[in-house]
Backbone bond lengths (Angstrom), bond angles and torsions (degrees), N, CA, C in turn:
res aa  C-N    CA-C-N  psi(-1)  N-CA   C-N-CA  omega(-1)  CA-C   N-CA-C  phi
1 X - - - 1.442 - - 1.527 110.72 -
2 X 1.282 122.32 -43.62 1.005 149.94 178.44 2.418 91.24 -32.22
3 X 1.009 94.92 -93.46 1.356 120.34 177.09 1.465 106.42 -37.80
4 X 1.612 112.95 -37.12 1.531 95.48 163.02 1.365 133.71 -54.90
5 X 1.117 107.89 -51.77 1.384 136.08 164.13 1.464 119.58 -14.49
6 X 1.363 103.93 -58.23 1.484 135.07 -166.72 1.695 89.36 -78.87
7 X 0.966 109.26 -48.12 2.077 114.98 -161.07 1.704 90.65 -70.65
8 X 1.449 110.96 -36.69 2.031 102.46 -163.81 2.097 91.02 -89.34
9 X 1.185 116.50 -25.17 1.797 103.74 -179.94 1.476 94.50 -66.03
10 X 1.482 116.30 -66.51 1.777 105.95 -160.69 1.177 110.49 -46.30
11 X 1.447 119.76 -42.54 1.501 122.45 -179.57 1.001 121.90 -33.66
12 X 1.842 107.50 -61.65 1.200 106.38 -170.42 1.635 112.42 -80.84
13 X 1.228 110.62 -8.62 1.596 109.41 -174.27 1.554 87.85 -74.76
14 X 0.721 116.66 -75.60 2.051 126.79 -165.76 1.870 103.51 -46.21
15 X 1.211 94.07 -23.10 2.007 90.20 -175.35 1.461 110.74 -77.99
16 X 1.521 93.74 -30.25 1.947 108.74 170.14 1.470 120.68 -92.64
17 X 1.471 103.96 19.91 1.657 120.13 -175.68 1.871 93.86 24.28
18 X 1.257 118.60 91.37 1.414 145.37 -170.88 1.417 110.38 -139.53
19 X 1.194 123.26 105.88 1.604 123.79 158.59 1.476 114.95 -68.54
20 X 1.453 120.61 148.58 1.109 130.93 177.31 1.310 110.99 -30.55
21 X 1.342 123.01 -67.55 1.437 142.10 166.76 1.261 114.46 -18.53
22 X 1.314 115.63 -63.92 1.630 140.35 175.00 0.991 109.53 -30.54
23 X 1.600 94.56 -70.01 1.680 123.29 177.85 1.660 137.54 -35.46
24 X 1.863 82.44 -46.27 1.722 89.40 171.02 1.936 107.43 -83.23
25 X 1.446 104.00 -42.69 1.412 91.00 175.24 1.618 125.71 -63.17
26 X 1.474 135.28 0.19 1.342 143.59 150.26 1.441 111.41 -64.52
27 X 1.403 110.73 -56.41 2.012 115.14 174.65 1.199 114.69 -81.38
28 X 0.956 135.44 -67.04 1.216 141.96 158.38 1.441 103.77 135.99
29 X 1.111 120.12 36.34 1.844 158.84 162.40 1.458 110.46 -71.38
30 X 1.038 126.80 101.36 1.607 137.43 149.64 1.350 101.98 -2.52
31 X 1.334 139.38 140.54 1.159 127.95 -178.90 1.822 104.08 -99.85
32 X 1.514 110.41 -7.70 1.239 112.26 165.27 1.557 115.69 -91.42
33 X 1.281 115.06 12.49 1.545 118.84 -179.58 1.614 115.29 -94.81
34 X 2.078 82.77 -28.33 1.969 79.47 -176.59 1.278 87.68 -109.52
35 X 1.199 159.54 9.46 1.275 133.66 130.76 1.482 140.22 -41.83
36 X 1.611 97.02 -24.63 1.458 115.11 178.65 1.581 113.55 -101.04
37 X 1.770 112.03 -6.13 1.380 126.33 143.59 1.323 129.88 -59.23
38 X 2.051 108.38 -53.31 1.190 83.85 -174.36 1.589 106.90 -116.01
39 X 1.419 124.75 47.53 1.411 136.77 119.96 1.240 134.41 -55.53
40 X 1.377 115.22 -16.83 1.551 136.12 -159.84 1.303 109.98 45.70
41 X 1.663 117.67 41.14 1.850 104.52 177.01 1.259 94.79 -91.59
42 X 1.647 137.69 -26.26 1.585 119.13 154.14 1.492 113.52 -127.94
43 X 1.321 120.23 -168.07 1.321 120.17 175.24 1.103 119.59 -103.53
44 X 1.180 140.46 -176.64 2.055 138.50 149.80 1.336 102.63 -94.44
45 X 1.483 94.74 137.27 1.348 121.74 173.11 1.270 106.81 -60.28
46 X 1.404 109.91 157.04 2.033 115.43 175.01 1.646 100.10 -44.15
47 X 1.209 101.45 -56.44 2.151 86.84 -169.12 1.527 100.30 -62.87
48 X 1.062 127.90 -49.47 1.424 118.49 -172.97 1.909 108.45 -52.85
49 X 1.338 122.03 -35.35 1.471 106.38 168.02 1.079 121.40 -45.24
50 X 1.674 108.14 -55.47 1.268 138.05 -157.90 1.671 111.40 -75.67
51 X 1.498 109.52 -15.14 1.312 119.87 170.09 1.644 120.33 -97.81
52 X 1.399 119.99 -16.81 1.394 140.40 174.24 1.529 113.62 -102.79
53 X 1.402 111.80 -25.27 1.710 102.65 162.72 1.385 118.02 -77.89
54 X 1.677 117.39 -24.98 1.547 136.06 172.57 1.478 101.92 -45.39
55 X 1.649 105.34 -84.40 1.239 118.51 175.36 1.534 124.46 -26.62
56 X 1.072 106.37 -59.55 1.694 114.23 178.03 1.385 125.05 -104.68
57 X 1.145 95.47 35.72 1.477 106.72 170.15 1.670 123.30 51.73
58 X 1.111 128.03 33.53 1.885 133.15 -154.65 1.809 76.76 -123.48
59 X 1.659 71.64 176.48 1.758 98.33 -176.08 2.070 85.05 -88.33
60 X 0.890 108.47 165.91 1.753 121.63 153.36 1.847 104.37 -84.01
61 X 0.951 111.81 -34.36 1.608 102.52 173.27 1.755 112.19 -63.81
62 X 1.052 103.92 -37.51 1.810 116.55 -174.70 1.640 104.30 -51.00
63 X 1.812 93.04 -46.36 1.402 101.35 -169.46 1.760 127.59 -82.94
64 X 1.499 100.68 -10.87 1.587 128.32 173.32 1.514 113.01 -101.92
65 X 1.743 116.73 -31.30 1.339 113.41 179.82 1.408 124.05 -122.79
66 X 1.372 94.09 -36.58 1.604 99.72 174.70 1.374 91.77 118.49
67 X 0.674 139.60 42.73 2.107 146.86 -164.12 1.215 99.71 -130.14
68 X 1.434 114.56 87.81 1.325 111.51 152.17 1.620 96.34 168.87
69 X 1.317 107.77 -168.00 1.577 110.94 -170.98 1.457 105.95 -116.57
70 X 1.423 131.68 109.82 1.413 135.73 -177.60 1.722 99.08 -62.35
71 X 1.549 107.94 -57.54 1.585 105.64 -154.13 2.092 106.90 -53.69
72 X 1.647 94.60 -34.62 1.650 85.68 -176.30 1.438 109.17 -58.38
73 X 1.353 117.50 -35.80 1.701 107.40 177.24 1.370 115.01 -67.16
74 X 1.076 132.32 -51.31 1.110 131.84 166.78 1.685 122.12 -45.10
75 X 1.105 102.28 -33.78 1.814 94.41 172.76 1.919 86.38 -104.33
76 X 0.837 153.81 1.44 1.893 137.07 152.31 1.588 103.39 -63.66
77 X 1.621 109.76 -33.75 1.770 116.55 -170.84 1.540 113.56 -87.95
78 X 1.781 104.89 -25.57 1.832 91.14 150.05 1.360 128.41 -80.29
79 X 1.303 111.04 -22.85 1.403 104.43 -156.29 1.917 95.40 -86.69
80 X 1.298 123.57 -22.13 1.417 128.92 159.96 1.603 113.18 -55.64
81 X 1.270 121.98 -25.31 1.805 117.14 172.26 1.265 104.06 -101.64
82 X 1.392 130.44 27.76 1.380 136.54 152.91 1.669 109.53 -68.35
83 X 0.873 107.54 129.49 2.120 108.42 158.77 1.520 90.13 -63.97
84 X 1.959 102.26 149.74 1.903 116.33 164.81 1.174 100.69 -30.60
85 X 1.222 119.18 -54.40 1.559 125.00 -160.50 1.242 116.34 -46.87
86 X 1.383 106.91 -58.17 1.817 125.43 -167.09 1.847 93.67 -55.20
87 X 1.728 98.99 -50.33 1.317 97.74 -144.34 1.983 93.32 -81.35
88 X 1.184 128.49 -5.43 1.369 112.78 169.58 1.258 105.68 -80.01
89 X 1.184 148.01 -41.92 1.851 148.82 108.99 1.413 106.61 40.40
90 X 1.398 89.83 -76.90 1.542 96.58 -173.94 1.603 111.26 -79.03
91 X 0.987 146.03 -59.57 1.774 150.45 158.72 1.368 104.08 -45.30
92 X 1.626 131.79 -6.72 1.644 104.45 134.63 1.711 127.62 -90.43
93 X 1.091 100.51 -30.95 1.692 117.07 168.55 1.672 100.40 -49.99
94 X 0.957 127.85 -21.14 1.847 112.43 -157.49 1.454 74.57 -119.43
95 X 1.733 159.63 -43.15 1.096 150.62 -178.31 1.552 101.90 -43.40
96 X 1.397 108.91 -64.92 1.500 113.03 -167.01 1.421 104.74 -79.97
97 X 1.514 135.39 -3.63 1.509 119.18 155.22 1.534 115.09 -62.13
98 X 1.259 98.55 -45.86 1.938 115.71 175.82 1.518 116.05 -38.26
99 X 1.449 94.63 -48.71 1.427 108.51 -151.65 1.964 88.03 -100.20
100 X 1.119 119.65 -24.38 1.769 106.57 160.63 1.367 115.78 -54.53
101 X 2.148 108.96 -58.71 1.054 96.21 -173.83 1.429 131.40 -61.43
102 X 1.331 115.29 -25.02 1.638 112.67 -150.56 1.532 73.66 -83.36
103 X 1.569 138.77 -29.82 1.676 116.18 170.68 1.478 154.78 -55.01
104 X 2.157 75.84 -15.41 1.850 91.44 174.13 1.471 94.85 150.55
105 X 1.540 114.62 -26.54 1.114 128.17 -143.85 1.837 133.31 44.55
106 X 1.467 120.54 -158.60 1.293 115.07 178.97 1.708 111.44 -58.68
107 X 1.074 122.46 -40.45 1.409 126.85 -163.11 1.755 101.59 -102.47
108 X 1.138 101.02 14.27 2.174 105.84 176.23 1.711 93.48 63.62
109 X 0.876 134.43 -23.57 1.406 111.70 165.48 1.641 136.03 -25.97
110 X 1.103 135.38 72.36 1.394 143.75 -176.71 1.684 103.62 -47.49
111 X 1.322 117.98 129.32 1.297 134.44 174.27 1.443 108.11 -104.61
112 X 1.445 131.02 150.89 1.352 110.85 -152.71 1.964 68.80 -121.61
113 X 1.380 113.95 158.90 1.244 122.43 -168.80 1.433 86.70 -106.62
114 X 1.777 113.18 160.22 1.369 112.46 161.34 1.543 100.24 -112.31
């Protein structure tokens, strides 16, 4: 478990192109503390999950088990370096996918809504 730990911090440090440095000044973590996290020479304490899943938006289970979904953060963390602009762009683009499918969509296929 230990080593998981270490594999889901770099991740997320390197997915937010974040230097160690960065890193502690976002948590407010020693930047030699999560180095020694995600080396796996120790672990984070319960508040330290609970203070690094805060920060970066993850479950604390994701970060102890692996429970959760990387790709949705990763597309929540592009669509956040969008300008308003881009991103009303995008929240009309996904309206009118909605509103294709529940019409039949491209291929008339009817999707039944719940």
């Amino acid at each position: 478990m230990k080593k998981d730990i270490a594999q889901k911090l770099l991740e997320l440090r390197t997915s937010r192109a974040l230097s160690l440095r960065q890193m502690a000044e976002l948590t407010g973590i020693n930047h030699n503390v999560i180095h020694k996290w995600e080396t796996a020479k120790t672990t984070p304490n319960r508040a330290s999950v609970i203070k690094l899943a805060k920060t970066f938006n993850v479950k604390a289970t994701w970060l102890l088990f692996g429970e959760d979904n990387m790709s949705e953060r990763k597309l929540q963390d592009d669509f956040n370096v969008l300008t308003e602009r881009s991103q009303k762009h995008v929240e009309a683009l996904i309206a009118l996918l909605l509103e294709l499918e529940q019409l039949g969509g491209p291929n008339g296929n009817k999707k039944e809504r719940l």
